[in-house]
C-alpha positions in Angstrom: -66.9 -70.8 -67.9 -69.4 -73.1 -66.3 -71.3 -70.3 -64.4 -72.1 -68.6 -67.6 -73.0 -71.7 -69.6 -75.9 -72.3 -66.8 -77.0 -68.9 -67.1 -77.1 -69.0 -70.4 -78.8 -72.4 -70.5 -81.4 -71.0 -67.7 -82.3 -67.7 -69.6 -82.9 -70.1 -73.3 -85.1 -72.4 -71.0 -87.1 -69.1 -69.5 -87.4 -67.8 -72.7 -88.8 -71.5 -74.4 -91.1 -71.8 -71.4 -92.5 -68.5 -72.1 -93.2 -68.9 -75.8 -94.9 -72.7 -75.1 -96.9 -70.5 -72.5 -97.6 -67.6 -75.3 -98.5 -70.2 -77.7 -100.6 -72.3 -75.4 -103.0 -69.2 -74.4 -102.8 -68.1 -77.8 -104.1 -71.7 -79.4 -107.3 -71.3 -76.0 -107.9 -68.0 -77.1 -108.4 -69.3 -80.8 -110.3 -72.1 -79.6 -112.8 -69.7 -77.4 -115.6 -68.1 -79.6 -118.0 -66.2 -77.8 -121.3 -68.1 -78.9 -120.1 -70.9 -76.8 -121.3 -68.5 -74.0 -124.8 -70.2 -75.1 -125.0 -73.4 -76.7 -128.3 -75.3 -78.0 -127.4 -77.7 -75.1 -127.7 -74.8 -72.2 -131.5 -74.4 -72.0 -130.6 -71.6 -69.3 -129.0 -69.8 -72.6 -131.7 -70.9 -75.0 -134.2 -69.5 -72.8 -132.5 -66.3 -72.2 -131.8 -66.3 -75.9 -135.7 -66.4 -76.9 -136.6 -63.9 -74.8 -133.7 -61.4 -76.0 -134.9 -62.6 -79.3 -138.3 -61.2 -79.0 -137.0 -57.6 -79.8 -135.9 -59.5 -83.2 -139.6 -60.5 -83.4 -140.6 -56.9 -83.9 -139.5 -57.1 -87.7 -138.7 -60.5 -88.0 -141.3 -63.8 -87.6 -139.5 -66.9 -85.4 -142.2 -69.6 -86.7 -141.4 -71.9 -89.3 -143.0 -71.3 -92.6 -144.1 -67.5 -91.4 -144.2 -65.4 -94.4 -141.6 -62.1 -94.3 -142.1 -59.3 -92.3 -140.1 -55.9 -92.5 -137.1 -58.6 -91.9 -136.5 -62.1 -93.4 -138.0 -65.1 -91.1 -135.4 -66.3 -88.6 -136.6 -70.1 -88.9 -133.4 -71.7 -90.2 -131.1 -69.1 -90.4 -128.4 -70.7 -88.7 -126.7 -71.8 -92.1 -128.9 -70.7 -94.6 -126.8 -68.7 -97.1 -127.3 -64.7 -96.8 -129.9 -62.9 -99.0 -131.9 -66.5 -99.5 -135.3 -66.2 -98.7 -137.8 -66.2 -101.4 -140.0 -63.1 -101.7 -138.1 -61.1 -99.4 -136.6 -57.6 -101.1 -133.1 -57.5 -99.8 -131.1 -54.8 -99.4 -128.5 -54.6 -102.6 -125.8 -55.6 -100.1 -127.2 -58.4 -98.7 -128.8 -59.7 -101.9 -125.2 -59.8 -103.0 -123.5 -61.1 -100.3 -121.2 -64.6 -100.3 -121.6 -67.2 -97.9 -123.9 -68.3 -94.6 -125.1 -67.4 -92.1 -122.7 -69.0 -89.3 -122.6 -68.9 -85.8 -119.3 -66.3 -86.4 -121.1 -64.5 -89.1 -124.5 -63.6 -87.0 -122.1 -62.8 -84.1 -120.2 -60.3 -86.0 -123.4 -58.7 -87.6 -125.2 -59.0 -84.5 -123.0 -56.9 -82.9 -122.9 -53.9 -85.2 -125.0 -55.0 -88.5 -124.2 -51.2 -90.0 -120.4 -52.1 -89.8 -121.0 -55.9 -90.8 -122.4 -54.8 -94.1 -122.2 -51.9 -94.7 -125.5 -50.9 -96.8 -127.4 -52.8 -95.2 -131.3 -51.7 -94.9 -131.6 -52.8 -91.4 -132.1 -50.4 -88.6 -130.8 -52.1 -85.9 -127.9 -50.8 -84.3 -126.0 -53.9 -82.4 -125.9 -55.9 -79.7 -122.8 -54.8 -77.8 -122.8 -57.5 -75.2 -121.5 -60.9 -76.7 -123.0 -62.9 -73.7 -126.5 -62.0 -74.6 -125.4 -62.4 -79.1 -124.8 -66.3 -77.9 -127.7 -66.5 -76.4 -129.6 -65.6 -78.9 -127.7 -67.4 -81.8 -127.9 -70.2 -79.7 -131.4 -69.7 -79.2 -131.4 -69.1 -83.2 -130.2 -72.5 -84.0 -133.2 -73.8 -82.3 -135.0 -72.8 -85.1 -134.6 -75.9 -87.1 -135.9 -78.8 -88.3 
């Protein structure tokens, strides 16, 4: 009876170490979001953030108090709720839209704005690489006073 007991005993131990394990990469993973690929604290991201930024600048101004172009201004959008800016014509989805503009929410639009909202007017079709979406978010919450 004692052989089994121990085998038993070291199978139940195997099987809690696993789970701890599991739940340990699990609570990491959670913890990981991609736009800490490029903080506000990186100026290596920040840089490489305003120059991806610059095909953003095509529609949309980066300068505080810069009127709107075919896009919103991007000066303070880090936070600012969705579909805010006065005298802009928003698209019916976005001028509808709950909620902020977050570090997770521009991550998720900026990689696929069609499939973020879907109606959305803007042409754009994604940023696939979420390296180069921190770096520009965290270049984005630069944009600040």
């Amino acid at each position: 009876m004692g052989q089994p007991d121990r085998t038993l005993r070291s199978r139940r131990t195997a099987i809690a170490a696993a789970v701890v394990g599991l739940c340990l990469a699990g609570l990491a993973i959670a913890a990981w979001q991609p736009w800490h690929a490029g903080s506000v604290e990186d100026p290596a991201a920040v840089s490489s953030g305003r120059a991806l930024a610059q095909a953003c600048a095509v529609c949309h101004a980066l300068e505080r108090g810069a009127p709107p172009r075919v896009g919103p201004p991007l000066w303070g959008v880090v936070g600012r709720p969705v579909g805010s800016v006065d005298g802009f014509g928003y698209s019916h989805t976005l001028a509808t839209a709950e909620g902020s503009w977050t570090p997770e929410r521009l991550d998720h639009f900026l990689a696929n704005p069609a499939a973020a909202l879907p109606g959305n007017a803007m042409t754009f079709v994604g940023m696939a690489d979420a390296d180069d979406r921190a770096r520009v978010i965290a270049f984005l919450r630069t944009l600040s006073d």
